[in-house]
mmCIF file of the N, C-alpha and C atoms, coordinates in Angstrom:
data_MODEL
# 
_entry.id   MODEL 
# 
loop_
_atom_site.group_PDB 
_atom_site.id 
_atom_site.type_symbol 
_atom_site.label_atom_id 
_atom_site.label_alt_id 
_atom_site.label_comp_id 
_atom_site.label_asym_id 
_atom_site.label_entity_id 
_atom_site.label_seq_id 
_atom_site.pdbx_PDB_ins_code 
_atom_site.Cartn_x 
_atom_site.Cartn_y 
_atom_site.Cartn_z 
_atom_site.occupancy 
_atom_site.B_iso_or_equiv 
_atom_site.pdbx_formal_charge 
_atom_site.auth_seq_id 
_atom_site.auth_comp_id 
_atom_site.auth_asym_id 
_atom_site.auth_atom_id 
_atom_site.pdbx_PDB_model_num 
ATOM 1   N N  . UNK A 1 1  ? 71.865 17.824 -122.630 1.00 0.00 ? 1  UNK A N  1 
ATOM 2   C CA . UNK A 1 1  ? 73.028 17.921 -123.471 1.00 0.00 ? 1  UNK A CA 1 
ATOM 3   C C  . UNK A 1 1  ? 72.615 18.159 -124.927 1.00 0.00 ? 1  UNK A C  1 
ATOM 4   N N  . UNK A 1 2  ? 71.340 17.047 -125.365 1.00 0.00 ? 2  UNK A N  1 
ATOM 5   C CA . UNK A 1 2  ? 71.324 17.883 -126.976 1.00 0.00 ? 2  UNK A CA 1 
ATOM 6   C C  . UNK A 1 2  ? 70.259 19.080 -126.998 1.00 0.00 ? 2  UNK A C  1 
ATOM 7   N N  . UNK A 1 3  ? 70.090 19.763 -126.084 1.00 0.00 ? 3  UNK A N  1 
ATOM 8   C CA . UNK A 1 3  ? 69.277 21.262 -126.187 1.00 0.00 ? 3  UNK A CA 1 
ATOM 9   C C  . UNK A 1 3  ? 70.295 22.417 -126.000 1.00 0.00 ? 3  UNK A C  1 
ATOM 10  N N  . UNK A 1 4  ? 71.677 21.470 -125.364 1.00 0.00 ? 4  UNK A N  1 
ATOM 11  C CA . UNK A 1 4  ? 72.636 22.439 -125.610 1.00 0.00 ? 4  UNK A CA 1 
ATOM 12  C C  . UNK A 1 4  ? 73.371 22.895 -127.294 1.00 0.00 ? 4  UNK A C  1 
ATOM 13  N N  . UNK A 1 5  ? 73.654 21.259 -127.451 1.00 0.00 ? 5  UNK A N  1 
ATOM 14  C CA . UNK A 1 5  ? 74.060 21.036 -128.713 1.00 0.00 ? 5  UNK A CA 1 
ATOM 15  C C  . UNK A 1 5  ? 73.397 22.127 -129.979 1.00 0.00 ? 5  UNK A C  1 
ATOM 16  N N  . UNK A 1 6  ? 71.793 21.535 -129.700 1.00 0.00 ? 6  UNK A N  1 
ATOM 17  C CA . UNK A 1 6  ? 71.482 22.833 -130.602 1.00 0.00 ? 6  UNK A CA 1 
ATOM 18  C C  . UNK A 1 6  ? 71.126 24.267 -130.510 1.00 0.00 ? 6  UNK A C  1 
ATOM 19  N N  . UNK A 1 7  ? 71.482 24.861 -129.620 1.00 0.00 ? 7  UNK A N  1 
ATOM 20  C CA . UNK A 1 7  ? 71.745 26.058 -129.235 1.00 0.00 ? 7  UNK A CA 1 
ATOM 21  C C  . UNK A 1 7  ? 72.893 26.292 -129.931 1.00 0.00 ? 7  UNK A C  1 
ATOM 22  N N  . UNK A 1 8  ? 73.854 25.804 -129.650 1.00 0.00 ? 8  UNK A N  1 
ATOM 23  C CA . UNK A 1 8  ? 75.619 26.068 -130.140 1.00 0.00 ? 8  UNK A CA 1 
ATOM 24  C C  . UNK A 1 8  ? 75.342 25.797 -131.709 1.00 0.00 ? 8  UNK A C  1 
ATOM 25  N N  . UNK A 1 9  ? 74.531 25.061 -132.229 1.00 0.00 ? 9  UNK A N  1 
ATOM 26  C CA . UNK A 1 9  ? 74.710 24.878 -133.655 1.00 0.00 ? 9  UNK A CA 1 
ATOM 27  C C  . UNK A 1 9  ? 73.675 26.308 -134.208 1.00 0.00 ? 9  UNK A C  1 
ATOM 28  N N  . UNK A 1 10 ? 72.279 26.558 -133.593 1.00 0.00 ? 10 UNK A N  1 
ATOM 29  C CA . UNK A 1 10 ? 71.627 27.674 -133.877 1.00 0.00 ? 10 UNK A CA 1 
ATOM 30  C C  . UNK A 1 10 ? 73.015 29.035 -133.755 1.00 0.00 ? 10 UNK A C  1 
ATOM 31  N N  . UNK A 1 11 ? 73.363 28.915 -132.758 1.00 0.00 ? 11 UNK A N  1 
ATOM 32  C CA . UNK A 1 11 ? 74.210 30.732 -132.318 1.00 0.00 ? 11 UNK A CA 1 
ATOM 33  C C  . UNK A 1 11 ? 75.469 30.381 -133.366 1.00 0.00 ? 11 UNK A C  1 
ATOM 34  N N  . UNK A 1 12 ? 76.339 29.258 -133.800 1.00 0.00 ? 12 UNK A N  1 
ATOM 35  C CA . UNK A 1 12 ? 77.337 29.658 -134.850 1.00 0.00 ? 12 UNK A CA 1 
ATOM 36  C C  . UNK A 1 12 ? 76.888 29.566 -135.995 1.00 0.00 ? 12 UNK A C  1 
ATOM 37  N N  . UNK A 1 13 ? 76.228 28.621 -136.404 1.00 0.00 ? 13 UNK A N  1 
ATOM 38  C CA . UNK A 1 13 ? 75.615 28.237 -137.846 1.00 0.00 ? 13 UNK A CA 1 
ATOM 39  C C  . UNK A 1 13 ? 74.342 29.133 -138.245 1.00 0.00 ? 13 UNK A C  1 
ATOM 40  N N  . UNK A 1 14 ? 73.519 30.146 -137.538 1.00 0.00 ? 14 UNK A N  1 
ATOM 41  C CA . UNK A 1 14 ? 72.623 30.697 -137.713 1.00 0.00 ? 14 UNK A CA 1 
ATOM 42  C C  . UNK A 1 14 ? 71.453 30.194 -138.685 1.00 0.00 ? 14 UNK A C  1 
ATOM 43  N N  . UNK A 1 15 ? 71.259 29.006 -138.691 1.00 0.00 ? 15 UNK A N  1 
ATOM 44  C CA . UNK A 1 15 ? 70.458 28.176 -139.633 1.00 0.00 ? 15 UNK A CA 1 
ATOM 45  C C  . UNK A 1 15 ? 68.955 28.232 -139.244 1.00 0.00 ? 15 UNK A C  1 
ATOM 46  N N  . UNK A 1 16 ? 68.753 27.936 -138.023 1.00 0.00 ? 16 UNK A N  1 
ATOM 47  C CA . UNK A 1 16 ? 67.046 28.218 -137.639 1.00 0.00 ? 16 UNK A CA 1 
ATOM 48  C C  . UNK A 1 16 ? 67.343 26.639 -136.937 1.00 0.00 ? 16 UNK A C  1 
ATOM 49  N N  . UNK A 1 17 ? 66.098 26.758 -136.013 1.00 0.00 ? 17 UNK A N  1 
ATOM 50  C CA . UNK A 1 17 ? 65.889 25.603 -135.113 1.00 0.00 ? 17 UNK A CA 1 
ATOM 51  C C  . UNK A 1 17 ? 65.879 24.230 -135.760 1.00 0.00 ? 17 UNK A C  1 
ATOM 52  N N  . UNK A 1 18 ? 65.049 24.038 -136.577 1.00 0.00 ? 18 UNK A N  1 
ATOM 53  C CA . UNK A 1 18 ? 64.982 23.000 -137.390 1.00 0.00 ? 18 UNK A CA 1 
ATOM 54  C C  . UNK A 1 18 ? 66.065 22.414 -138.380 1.00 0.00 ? 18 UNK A C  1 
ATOM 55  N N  . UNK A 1 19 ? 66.792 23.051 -138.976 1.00 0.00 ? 19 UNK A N  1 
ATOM 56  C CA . UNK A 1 19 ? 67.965 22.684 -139.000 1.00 0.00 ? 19 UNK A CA 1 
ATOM 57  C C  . UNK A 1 19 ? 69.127 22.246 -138.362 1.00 0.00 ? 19 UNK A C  1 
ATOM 58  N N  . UNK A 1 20 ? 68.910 23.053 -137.139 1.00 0.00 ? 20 UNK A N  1 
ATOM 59  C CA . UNK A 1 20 ? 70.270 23.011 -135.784 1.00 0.00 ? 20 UNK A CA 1 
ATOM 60  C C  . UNK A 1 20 ? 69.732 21.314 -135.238 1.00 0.00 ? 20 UNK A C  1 
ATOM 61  N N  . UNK A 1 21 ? 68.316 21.308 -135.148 1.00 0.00 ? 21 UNK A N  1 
ATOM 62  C CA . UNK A 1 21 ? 67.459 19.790 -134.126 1.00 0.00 ? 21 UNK A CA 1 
ATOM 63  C C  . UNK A 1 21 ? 67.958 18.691 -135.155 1.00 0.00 ? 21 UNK A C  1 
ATOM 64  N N  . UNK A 1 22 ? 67.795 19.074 -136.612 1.00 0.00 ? 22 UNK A N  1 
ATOM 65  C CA . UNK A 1 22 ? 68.340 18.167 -137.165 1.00 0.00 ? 22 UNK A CA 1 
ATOM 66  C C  . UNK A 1 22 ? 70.113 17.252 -137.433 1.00 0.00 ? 22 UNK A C  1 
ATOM 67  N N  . UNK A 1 23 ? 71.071 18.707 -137.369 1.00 0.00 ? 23 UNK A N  1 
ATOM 68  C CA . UNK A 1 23 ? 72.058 18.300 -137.390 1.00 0.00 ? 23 UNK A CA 1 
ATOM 69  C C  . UNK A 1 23 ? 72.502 17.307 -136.057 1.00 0.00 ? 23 UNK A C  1 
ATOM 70  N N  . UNK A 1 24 ? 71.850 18.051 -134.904 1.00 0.00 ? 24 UNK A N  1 
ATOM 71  C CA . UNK A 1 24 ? 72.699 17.190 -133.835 1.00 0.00 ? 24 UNK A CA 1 
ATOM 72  C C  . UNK A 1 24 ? 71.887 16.159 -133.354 1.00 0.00 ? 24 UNK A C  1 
ATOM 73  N N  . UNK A 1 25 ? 70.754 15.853 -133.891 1.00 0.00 ? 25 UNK A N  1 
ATOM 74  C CA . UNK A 1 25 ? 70.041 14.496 -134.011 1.00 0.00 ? 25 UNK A CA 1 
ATOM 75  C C  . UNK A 1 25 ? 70.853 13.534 -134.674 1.00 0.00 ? 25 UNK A C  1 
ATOM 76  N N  . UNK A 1 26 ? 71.201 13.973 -135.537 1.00 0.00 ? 26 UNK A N  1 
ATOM 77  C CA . UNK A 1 26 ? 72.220 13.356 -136.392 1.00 0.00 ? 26 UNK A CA 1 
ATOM 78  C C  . UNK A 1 26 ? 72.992 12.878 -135.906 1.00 0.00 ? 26 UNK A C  1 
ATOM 79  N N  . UNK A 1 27 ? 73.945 14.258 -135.124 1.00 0.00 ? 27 UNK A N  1 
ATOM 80  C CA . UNK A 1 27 ? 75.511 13.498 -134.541 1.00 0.00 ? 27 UNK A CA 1 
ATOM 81  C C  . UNK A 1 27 ? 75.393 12.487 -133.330 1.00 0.00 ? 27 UNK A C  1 
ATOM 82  N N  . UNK A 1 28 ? 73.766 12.844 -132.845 1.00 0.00 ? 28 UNK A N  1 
ATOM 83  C CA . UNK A 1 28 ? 73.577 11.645 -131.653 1.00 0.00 ? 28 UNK A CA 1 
ATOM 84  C C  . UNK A 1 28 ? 73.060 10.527 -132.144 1.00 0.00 ? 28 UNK A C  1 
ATOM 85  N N  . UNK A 1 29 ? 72.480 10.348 -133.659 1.00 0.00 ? 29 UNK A N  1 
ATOM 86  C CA . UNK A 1 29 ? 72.287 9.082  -134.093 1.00 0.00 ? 29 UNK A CA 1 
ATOM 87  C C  . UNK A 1 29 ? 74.018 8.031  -134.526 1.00 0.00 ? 29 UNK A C  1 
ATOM 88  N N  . UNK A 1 30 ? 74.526 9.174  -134.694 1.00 0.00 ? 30 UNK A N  1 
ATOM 89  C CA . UNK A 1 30 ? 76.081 9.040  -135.193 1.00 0.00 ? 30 UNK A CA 1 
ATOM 90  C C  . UNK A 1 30 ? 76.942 7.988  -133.968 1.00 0.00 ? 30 UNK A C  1 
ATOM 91  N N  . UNK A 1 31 ? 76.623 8.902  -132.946 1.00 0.00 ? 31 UNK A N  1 
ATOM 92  C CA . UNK A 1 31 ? 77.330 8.505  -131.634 1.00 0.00 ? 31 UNK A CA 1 
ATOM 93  C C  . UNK A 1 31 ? 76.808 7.330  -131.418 1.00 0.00 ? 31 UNK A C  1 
ATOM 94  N N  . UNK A 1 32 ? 75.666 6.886  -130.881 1.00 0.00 ? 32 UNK A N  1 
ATOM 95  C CA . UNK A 1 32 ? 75.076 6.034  -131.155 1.00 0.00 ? 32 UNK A CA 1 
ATOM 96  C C  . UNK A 1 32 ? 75.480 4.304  -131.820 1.00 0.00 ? 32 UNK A C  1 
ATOM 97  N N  . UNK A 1 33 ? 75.871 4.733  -133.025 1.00 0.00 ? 33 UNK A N  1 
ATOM 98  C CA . UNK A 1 33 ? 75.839 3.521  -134.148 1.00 0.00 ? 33 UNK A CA 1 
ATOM 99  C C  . UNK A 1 33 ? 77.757 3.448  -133.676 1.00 0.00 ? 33 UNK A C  1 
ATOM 100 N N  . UNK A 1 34 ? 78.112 4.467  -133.899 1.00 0.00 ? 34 UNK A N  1 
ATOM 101 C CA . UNK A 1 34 ? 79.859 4.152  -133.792 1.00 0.00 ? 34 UNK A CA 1 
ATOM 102 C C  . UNK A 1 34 ? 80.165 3.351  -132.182 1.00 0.00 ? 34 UNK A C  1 
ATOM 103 N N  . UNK A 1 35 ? 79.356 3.924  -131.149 1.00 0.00 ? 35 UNK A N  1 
ATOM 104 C CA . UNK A 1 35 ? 79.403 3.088  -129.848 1.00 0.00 ? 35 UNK A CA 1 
ATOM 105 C C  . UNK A 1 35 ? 79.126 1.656  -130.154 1.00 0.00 ? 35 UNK A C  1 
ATOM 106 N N  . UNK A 1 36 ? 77.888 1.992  -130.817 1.00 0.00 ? 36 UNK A N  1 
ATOM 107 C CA . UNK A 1 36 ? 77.533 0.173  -131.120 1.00 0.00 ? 36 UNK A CA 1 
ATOM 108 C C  . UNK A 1 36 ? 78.339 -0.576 -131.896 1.00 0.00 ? 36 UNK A C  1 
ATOM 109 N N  . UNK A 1 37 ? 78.655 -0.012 -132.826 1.00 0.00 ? 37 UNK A N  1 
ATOM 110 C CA . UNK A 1 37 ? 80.127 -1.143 -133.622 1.00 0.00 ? 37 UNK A CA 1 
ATOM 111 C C  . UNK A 1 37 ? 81.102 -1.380 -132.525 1.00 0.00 ? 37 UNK A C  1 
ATOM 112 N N  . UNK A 1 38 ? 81.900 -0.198 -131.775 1.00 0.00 ? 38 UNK A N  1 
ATOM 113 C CA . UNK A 1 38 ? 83.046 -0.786 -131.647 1.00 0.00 ? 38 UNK A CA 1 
ATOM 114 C C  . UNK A 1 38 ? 82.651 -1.503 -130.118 1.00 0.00 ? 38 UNK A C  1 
ATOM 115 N N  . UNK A 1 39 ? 81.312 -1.099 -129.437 1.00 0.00 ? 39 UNK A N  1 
ATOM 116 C CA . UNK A 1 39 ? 81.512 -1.576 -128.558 1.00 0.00 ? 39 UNK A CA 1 
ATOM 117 C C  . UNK A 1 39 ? 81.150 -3.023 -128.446 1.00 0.00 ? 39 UNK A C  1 
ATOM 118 N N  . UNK A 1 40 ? 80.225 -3.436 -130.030 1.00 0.00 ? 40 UNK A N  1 
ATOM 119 C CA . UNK A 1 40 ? 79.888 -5.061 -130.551 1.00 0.00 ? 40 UNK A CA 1 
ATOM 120 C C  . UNK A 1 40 ? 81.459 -5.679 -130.974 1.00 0.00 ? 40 UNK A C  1 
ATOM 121 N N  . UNK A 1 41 ? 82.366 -4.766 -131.449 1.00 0.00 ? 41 UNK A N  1 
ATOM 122 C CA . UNK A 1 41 ? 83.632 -5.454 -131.570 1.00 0.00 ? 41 UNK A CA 1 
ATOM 123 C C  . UNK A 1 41 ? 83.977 -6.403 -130.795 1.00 0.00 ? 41 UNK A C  1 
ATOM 124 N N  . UNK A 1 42 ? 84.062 -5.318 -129.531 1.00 0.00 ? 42 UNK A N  1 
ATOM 125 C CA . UNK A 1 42 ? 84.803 -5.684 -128.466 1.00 0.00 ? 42 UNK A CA 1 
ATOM 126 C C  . UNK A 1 42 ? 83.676 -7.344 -127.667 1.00 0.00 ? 42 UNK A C  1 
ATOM 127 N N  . UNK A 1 43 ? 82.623 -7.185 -127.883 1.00 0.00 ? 43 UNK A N  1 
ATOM 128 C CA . UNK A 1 43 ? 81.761 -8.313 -127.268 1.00 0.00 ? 43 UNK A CA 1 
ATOM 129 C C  . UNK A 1 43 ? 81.249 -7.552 -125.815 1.00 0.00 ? 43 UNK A C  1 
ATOM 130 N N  . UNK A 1 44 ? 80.677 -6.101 -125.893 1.00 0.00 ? 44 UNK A N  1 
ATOM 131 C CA . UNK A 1 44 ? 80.146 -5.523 -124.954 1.00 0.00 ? 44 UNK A CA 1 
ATOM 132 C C  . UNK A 1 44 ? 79.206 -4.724 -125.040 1.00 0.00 ? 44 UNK A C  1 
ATOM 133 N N  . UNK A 1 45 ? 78.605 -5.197 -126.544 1.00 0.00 ? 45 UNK A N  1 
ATOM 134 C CA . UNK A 1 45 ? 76.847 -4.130 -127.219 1.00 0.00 ? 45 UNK A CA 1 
ATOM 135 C C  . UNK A 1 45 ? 76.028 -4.415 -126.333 1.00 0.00 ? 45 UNK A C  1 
ATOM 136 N N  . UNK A 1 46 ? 75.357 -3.078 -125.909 1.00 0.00 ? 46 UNK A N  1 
ATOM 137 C CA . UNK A 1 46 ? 74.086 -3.141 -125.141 1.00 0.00 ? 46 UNK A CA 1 
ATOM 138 C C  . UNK A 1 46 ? 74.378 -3.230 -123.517 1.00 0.00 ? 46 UNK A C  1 
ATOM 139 N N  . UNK A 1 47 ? 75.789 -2.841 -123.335 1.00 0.00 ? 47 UNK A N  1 
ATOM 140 C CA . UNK A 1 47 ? 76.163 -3.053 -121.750 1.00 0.00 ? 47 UNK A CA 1 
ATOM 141 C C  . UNK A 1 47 ? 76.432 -1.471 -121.966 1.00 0.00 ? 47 UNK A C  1 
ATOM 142 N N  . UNK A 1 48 ? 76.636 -0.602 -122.008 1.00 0.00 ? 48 UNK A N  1 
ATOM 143 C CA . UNK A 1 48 ? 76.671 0.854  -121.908 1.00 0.00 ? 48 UNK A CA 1 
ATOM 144 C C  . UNK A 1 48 ? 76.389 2.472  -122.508 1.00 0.00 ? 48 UNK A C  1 
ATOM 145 N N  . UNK A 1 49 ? 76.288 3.206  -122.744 1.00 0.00 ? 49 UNK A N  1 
ATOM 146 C CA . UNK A 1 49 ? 76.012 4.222  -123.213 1.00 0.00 ? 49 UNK A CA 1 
ATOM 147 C C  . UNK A 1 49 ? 74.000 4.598  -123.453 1.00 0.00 ? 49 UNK A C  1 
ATOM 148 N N  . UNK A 1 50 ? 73.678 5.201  -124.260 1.00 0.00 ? 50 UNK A N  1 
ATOM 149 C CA . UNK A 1 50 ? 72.545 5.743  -124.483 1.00 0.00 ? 50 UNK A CA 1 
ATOM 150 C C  . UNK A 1 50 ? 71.382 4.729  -124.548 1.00 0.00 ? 50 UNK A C  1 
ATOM 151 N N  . UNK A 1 51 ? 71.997 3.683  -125.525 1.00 0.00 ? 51 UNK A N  1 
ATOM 152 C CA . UNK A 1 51 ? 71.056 2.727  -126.151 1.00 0.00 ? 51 UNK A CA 1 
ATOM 153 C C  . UNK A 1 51 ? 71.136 1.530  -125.102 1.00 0.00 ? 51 UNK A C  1 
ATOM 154 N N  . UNK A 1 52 ? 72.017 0.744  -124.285 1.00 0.00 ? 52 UNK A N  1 
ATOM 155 C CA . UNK A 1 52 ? 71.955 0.628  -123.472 1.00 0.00 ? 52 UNK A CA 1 
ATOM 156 C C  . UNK A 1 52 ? 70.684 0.899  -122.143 1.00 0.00 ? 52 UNK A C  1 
ATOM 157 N N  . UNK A 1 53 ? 71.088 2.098  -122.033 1.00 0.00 ? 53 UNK A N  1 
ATOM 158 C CA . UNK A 1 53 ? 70.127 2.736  -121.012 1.00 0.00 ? 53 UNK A CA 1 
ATOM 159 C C  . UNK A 1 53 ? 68.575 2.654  -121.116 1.00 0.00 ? 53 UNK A C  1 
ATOM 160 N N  . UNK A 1 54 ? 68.612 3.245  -122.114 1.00 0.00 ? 54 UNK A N  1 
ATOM 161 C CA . UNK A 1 54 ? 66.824 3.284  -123.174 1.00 0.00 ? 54 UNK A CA 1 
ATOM 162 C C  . UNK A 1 54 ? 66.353 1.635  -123.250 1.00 0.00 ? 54 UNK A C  1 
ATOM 163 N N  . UNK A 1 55 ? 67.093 0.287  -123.506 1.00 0.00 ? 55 UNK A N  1 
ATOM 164 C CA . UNK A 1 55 ? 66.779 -0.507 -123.287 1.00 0.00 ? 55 UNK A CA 1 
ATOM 165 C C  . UNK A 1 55 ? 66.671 -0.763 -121.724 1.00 0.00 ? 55 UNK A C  1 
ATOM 166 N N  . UNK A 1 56 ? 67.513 -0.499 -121.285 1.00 0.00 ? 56 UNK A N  1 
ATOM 167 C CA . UNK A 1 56 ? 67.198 -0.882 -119.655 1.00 0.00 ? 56 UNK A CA 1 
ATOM 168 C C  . UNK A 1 56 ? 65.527 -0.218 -118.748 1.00 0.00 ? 56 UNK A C  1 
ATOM 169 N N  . UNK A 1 57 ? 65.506 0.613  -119.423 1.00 0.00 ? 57 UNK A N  1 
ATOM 170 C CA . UNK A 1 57 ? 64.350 1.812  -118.766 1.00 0.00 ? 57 UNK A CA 1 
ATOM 171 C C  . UNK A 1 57 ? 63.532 0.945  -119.417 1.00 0.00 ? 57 UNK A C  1 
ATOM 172 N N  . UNK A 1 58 ? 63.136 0.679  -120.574 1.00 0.00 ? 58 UNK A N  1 
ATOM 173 C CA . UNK A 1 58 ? 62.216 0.036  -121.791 1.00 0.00 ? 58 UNK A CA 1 
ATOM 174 C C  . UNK A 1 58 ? 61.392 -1.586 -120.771 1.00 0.00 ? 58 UNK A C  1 
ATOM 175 N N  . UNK A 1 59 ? 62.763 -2.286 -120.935 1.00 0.00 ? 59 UNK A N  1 
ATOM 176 C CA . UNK A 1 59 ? 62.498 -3.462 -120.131 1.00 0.00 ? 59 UNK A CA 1 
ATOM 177 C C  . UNK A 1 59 ? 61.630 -3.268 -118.518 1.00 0.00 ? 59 UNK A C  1 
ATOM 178 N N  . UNK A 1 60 ? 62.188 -2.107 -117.911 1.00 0.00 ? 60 UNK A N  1 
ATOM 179 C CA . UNK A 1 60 ? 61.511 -1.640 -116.031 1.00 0.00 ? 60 UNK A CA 1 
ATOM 180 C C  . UNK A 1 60 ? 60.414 -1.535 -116.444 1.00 0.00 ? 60 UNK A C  1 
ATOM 181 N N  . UNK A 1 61 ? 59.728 -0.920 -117.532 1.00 0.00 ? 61 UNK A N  1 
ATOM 182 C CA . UNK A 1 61 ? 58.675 -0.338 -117.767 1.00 0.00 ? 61 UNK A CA 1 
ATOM 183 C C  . UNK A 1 61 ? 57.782 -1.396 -118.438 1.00 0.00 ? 61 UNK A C  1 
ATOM 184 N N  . UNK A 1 62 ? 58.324 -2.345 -118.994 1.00 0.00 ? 62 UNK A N  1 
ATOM 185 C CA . UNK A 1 62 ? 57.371 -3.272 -119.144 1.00 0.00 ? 62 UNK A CA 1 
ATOM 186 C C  . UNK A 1 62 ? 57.154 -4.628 -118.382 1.00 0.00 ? 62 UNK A C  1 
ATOM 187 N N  . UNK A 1 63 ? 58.484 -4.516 -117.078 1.00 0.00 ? 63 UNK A N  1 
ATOM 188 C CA . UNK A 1 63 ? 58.070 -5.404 -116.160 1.00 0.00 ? 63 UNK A CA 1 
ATOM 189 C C  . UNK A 1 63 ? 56.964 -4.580 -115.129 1.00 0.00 ? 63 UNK A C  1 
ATOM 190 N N  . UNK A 1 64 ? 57.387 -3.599 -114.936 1.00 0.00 ? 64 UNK A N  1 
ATOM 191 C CA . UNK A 1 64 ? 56.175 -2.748 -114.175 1.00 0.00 ? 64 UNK A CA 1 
ATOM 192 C C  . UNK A 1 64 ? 55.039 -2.881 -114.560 1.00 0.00 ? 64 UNK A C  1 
ATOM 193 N N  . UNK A 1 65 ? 54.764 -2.703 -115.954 1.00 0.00 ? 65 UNK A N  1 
ATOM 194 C CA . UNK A 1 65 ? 52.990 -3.154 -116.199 1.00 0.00 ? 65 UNK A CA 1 
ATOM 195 C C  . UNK A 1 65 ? 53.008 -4.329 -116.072 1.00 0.00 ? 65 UNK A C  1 
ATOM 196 N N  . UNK A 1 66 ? 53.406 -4.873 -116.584 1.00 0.00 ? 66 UNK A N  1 
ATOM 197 C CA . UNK A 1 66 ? 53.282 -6.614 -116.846 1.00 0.00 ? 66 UNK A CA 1 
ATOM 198 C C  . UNK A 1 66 ? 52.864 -7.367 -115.203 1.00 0.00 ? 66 UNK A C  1 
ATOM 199 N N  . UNK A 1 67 ? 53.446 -6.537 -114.114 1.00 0.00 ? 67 UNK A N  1 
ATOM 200 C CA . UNK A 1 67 ? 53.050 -7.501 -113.103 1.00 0.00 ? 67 UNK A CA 1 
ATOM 201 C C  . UNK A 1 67 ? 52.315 -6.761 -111.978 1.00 0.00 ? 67 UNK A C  1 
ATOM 202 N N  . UNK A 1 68 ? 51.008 -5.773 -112.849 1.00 0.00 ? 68 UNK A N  1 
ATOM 203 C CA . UNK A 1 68 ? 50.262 -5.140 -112.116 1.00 0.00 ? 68 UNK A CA 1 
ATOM 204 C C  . UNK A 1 68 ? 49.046 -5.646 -112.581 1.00 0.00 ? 68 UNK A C  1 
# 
């Protein structure tokens, strides 16, 4: 999804790669932080979306070494 993202920002914005990697790094750091507020509002941070996940994988991966 963000190799799409910056494709679509390279072909309308004609900026060059490095610019396009940057903007929608951005909007996924964006997405990111706004999930985490409202979903810490609600009393449900860290139960879904990206960051979520990346912690979940994070944790497998260090019970996997840890008990080899």
């Amino acid at each position: 999804m963000l190799l799409n993202n910056i494709e679509a920002l390279l072909i309308l914005l004609n900026y060059g790669y490095i610019i396009a990697t940057g903007l929608a790094l951005a909007g996924y750091a964006a997405r990111w932080l706004v999930e985490g507020i409202i979903l810490g509002t609600v009393g449900l941070e860290g139960d879904g979306g990206p960051i979520g996940d990346l912690s979940e994988l994070l944790s497998r991966i260090v019970r996997w070494f840890g008990s080899r």
